[in-house]
C-alpha positions as CSV (number, residue, x, y, z in Angstrom):
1,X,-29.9,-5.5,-36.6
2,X,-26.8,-7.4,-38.2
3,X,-25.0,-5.5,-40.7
4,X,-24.1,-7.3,-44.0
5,X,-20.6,-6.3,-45.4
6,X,-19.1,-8.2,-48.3
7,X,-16.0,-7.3,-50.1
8,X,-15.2,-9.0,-53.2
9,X,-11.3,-9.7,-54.0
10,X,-8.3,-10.7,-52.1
11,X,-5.7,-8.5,-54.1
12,X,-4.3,-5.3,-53.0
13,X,-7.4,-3.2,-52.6
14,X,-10.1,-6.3,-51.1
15,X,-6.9,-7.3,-48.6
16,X,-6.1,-3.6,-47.7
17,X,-9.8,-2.4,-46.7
18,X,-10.2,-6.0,-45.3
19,X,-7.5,-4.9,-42.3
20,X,-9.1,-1.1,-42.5
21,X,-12.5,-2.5,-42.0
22,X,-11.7,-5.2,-39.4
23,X,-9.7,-2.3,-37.4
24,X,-12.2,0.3,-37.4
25,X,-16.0,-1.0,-37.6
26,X,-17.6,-0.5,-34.5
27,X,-21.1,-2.6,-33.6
28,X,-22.9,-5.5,-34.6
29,X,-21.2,-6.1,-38.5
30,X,-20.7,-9.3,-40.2
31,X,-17.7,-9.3,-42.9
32,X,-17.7,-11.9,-45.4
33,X,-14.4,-12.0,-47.4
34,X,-15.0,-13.4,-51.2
35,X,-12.2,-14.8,-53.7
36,X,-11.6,-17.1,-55.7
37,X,-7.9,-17.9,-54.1
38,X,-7.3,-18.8,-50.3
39,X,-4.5,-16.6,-50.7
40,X,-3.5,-13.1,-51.0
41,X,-1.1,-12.4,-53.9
42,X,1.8,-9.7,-54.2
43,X,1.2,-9.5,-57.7
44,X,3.8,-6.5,-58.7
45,X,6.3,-9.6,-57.7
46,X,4.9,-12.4,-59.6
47,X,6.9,-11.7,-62.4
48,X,9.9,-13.7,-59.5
49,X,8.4,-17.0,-60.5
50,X,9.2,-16.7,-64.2
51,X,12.6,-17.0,-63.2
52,X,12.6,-19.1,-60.0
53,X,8.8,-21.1,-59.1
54,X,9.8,-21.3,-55.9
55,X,9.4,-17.9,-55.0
56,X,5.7,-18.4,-55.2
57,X,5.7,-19.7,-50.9
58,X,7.2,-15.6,-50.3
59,X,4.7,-13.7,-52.4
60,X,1.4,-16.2,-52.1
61,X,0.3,-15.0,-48.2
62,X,-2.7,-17.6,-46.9
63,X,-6.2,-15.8,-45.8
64,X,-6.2,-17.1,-42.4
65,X,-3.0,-15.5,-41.6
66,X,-4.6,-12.2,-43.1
67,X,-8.6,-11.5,-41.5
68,X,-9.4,-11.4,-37.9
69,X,-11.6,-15.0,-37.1
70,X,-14.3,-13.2,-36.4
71,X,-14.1,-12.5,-40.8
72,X,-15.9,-15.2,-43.4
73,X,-14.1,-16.1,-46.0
74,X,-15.8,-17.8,-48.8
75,X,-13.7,-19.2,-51.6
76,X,-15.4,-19.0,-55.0
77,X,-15.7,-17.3,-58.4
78,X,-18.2,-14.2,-58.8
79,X,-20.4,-14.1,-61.4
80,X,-22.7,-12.0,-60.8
81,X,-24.2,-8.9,-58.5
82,X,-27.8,-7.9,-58.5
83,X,-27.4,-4.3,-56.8
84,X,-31.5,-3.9,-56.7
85,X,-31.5,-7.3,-54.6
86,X,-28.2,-6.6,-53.2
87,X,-27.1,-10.4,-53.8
88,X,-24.3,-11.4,-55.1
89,X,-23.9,-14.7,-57.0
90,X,-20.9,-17.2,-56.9
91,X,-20.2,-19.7,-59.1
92,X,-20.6,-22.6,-56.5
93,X,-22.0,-21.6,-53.3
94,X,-25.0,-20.2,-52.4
95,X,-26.0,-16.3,-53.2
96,X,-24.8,-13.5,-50.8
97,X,-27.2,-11.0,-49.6
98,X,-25.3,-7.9,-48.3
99,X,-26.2,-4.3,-47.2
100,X,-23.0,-2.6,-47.9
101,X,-20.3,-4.1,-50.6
102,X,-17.2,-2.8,-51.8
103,X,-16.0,-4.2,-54.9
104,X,-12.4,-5.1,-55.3
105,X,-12.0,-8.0,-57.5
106,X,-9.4,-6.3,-59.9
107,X,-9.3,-6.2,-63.6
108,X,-8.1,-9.2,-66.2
109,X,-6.1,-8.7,-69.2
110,X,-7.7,-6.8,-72.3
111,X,-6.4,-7.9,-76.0
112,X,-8.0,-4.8,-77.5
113,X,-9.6,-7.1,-80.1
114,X,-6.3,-8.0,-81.6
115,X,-6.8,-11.2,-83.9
116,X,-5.3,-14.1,-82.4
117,X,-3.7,-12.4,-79.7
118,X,-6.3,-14.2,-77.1
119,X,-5.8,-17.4,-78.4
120,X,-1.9,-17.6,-78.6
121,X,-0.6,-14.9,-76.1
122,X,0.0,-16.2,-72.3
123,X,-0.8,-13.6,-69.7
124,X,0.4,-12.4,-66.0
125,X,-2.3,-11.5,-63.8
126,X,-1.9,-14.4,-61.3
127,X,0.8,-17.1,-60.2
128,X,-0.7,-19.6,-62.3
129,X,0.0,-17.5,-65.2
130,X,3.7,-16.7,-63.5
131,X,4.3,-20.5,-63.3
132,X,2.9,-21.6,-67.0
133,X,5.3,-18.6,-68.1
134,X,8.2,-20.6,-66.5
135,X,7.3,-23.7,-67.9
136,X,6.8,-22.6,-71.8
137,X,10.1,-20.7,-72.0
138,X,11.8,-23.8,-70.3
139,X,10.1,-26.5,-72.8
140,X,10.8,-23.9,-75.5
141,X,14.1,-23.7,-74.8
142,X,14.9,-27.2,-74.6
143,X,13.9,-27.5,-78.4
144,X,16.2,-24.7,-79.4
145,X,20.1,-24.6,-80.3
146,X,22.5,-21.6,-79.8
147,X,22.1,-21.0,-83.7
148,X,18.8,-21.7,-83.7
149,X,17.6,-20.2,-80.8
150,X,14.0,-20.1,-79.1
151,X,11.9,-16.9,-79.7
152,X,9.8,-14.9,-76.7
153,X,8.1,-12.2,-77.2
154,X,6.7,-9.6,-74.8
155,X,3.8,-7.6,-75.9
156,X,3.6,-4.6,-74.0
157,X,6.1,-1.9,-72.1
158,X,4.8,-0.8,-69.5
159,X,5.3,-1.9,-65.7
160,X,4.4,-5.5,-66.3
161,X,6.0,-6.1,-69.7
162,X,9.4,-4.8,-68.9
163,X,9.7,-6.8,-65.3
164,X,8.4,-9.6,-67.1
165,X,11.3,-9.5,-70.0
166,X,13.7,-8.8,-67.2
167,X,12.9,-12.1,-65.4
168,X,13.2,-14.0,-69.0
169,X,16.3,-12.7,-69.3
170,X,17.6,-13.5,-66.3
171,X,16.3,-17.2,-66.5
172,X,17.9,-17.2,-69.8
173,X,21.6,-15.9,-67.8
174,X,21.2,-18.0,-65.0
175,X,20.2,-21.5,-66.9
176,X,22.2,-20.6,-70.1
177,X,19.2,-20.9,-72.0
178,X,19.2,-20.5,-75.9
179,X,17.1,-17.6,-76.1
180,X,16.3,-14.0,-78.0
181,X,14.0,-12.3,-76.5
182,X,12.2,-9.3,-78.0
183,X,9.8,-6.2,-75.9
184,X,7.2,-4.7,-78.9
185,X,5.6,-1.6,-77.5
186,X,3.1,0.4,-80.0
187,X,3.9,3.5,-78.8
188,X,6.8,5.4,-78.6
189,X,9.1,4.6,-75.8
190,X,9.1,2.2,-73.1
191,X,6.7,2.9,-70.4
192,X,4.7,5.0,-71.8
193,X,3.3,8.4,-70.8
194,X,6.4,8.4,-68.0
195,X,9.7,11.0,-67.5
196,X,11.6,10.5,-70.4
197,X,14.9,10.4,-68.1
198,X,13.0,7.1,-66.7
199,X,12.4,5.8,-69.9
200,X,16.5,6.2,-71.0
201,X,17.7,4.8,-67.9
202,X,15.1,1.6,-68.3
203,X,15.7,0.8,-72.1
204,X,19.7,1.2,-71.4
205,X,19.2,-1.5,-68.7
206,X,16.8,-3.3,-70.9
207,X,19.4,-3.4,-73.6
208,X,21.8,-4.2,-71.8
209,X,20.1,-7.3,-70.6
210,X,20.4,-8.1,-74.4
211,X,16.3,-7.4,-74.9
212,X,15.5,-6.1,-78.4
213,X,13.1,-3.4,-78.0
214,X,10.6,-2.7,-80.7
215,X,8.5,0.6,-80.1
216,X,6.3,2.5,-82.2
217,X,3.9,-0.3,-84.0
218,X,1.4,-1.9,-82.8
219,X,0.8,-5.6,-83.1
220,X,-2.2,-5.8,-85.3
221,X,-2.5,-9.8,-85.2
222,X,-1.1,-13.1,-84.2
223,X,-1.1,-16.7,-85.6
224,X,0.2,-20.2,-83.9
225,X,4.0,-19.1,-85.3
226,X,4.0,-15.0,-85.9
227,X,3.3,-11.9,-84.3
228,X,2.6,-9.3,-87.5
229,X,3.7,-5.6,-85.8
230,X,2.6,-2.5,-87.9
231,X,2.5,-2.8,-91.5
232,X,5.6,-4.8,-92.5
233,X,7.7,-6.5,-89.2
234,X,6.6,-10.4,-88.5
235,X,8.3,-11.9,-85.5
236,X,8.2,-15.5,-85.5
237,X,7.6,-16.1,-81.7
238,X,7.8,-19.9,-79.5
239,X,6.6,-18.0,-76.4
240,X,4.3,-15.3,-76.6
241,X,3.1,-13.4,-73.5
242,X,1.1,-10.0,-73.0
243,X,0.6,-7.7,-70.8
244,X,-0.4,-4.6,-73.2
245,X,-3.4,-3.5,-71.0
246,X,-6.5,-4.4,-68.5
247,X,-9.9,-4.3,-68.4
248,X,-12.5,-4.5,-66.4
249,X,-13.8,-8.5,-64.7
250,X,-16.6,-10.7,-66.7
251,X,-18.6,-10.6,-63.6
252,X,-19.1,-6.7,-64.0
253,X,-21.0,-6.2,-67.6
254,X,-24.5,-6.6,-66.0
255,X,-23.6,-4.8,-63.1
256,X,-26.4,-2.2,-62.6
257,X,-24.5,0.8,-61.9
258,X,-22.6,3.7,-63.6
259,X,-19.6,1.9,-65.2
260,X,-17.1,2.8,-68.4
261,X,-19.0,1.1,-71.3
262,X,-16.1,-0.4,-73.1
263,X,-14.0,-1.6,-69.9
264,X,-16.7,-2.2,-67.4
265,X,-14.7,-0.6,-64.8
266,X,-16.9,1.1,-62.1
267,X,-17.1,4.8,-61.6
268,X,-16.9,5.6,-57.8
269,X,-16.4,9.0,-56.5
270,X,-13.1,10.0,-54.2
271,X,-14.7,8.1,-50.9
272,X,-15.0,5.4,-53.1
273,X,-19.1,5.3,-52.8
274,X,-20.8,4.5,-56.6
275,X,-23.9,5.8,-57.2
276,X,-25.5,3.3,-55.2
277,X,-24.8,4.9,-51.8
278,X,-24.2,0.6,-50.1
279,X,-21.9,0.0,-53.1
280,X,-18.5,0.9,-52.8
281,X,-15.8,0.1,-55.3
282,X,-11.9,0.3,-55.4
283,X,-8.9,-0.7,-57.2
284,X,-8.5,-1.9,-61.1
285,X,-12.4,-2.7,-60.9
286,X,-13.0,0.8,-60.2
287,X,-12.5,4.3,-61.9
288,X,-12.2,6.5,-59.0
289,X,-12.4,9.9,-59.5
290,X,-9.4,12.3,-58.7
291,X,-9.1,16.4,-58.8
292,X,-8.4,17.1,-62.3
293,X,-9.4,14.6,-65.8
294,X,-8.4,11.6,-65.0
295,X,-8.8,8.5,-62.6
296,X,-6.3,7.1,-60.1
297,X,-4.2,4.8,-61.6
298,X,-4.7,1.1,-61.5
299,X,-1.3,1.0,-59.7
300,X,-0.5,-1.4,-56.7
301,X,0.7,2.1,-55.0
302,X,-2.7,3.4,-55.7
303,X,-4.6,0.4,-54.4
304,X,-2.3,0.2,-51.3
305,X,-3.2,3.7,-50.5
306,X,-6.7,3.7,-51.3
307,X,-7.6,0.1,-49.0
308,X,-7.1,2.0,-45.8
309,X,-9.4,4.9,-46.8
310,X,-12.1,3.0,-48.4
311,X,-12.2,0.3,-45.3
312,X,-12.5,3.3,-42.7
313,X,-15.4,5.0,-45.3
314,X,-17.4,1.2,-45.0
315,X,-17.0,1.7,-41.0
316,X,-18.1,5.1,-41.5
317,X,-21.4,4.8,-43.6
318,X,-22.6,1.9,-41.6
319,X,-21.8,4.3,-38.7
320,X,-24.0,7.2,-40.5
321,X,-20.9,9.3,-40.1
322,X,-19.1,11.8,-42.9
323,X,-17.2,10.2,-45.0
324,X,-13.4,11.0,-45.8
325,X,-12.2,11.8,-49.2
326,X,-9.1,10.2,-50.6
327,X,-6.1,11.7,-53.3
328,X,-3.6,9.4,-54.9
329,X,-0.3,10.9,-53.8
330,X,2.7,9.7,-56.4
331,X,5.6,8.7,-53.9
332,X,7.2,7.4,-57.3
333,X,8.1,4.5,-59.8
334,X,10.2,2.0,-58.9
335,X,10.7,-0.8,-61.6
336,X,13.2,-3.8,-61.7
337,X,15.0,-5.3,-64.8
338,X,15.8,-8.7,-63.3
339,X,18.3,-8.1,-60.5
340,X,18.5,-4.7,-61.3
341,X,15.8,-1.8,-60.6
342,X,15.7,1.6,-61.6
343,X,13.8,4.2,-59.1
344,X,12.7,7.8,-60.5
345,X,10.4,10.9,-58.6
346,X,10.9,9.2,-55.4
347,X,10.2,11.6,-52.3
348,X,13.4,12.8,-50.3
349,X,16.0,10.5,-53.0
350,X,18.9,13.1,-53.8
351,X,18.2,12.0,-57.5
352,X,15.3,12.0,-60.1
353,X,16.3,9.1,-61.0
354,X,18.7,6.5,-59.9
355,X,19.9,2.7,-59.7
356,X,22.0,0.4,-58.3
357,X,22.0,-0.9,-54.7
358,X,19.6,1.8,-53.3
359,X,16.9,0.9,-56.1
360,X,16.9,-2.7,-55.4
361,X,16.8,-2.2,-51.9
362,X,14.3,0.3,-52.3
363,X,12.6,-2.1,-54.8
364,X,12.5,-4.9,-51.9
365,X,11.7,-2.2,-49.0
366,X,8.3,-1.5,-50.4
367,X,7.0,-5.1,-51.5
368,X,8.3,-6.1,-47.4
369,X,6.4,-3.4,-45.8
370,X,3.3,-4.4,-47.6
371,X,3.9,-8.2,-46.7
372,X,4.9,-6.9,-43.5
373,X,1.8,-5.0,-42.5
374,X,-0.7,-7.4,-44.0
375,X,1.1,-10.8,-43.0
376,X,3.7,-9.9,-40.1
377,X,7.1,-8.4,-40.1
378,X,8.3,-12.1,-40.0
379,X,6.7,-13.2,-43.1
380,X,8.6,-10.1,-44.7
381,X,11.9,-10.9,-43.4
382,X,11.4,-14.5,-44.9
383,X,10.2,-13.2,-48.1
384,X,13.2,-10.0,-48.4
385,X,16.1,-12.2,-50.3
386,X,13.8,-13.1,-53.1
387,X,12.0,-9.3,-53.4
């Protein structure tokens, strides 16, 4: 009999275990490939198109130069997934009936139930959102004077938020754009929860980019003009985007398995199996257990790392064999400040922490070998001057 496998989500984790699977399932398998974009997206790079749309034809990598033919694809939305049945249902097309699924489809932003913050704040969790980015600081801008310059606002310091006010910044060199642009973080430094000697060396950069930084408050609401931080700071604001957290996909709260009850994320264990043994789950839909209290994070390193293991462990339980176990290993942080990138923790450097011309070409190194190794070492050679 015809095995059933469908895996939901062309980011990092669904395209990952897409090649694992392809390269290591053995018998008479079906794969059927679900997302709601014909493409796959580097999304640790969208933050590019702020400053230059074009960018978009490097990072955006079609399906069909991805999956073996012998894959489905199926464009379309998911909204829903009846475990019991094992069905899941798309927002067009016709229900899926599988007998194993791994669940990839990544997280969407979470406004924390900020008032306002929903309606007013643009977001950047796909290349749409990238684009519209673009286009509202440019329109803003052309409204705006050198003494009366436009305002942006970035809510959020972590990974995201600081490559995103890098970008601005550097649109704002590059086109000479009349523009103050601010970074509000609620906690107490810059990417929060990292080595401090990361944090200096990003915030001088960040500074130096002429970024105000604003850490410590949270932003406790926003109207059509101001963002109100803390108790007493109100930032009048033309562009407002934020990237202060995720949480788990819409299609996910009726899911029928063991999930976080606020985020809707999935609990899966370290061979990324759920509690129901033909459901498998991976990435930033997933909380994946790890040795120790807490999950692996919802990192593009984690997910890159993670796709190979959890593809082979499909192979494997359709196979009836053992499956393996996987650890998130931290080869490091690299993050880039417009041109610029800072690198810290990363395995055989010489330095904690450094920058300059070996963090950017480290920077570009990793997003190549990924395009590289799901697209073809000559779609990452075309995409390397823009990385």
């Amino acid at each position: 009999m015809t095995e059933q496998i469908v895996i939901l989500g062309a980011g990092y984790a669904g395209t990952g275990a897409v090649k694992s699977l392809e390269s290591a399932v053995r018998g008479d398998v079906e794969i059927t490939w679900v997302s709601d974009t014909d493409y796959h997206l580097v999304l640790h790079e969208s933050h590019r198109c702020i400053r230059d749309p074009s960018v978009r034809e490097k990072i955006t990598i079609p399906v069909r130069d991805i999956k073996q033919p012998s894959t489905t694809f199926v464009q379309d939305e998911v909204v829903g997934l009846d475990t019991n049945n094992r069905v899941v249902t798309l927002a067009e097309g016709d229900d899926l009936a599988y007998d194993y699924l791994l669940i990839a489809l990544g997280s969407q932003t979470a406004f924390f139930g900020i008032d306002g913050l929903a309606e007013h704040a643009l977001t950047l969790k796909s290349l749409d959102d990238a684009l519209e980015i673009h286009e509202e600081i440019r329109q803003a801008a052309q409204n705006a004077s050198e003494a009366d310059p436009a305002k942006v606002i970035v809510g959020g310091a972590g990974l995201s938020g600081i490559q995103t006010a890098g970008e601005i910044a550097e649109l704002r060199d590059e086109y000479t754009m009349p523009l103050k642009i601010h970074l509000v973080e609620g906690l107490d430094e810059v990417l929060p929860n990292s080595d401090p000697e990361l944090q200096r060396a990003l915030r001088s950069r960040l500074e130096a980019r002429d970024i105000d930084i604003l850490c410590g408050e949270f932003i406790g609401n926003v109207d059509e003009e101001v963002v109100y931080v803390g108790d007493h700071t109100e930032l009048d604001y033309d562009v407002l985007v934020w990237t202060g957290g995720i949480t788990g996909r819409d299609a996910m709260h009726d899911v029928g398995i063991a999930k976080d009850d606020r985020s809707h994320r999935v609990r899966a264990k370290q061979t990324f199996q759920t509690e129901d043994e033909r459901v498998f789950a991976i990435g930033d839909s997933a909380l994946i257990d790890q040795t120790g209290d807490q999950p692996a994070p919802p990192t593009a390193q984690a997910a890159w790392q993670a796709a190979e293991v959890a593809g082979s462990n499909l192979a494997r339980a359709i196979q009836e064999q053992p499956l393996e176990t996987w650890t998130h290993e931290d080869k490091g942080t690299v993050v880039s400040v417009g041109e610029r990138a800072v690198a810290h923790g990363v395995k055989g450097a010489p330095m904690n922490t450094f920058s300059g011309v070996p963090a950017k070409v480290l920077k570009k190194f990793i997003a190549t070998r990924w395009i590289a190794g799901v697209a073809g070492v000559p779609a990452a050679i075309r995409a390397w001057p823009d990385m």
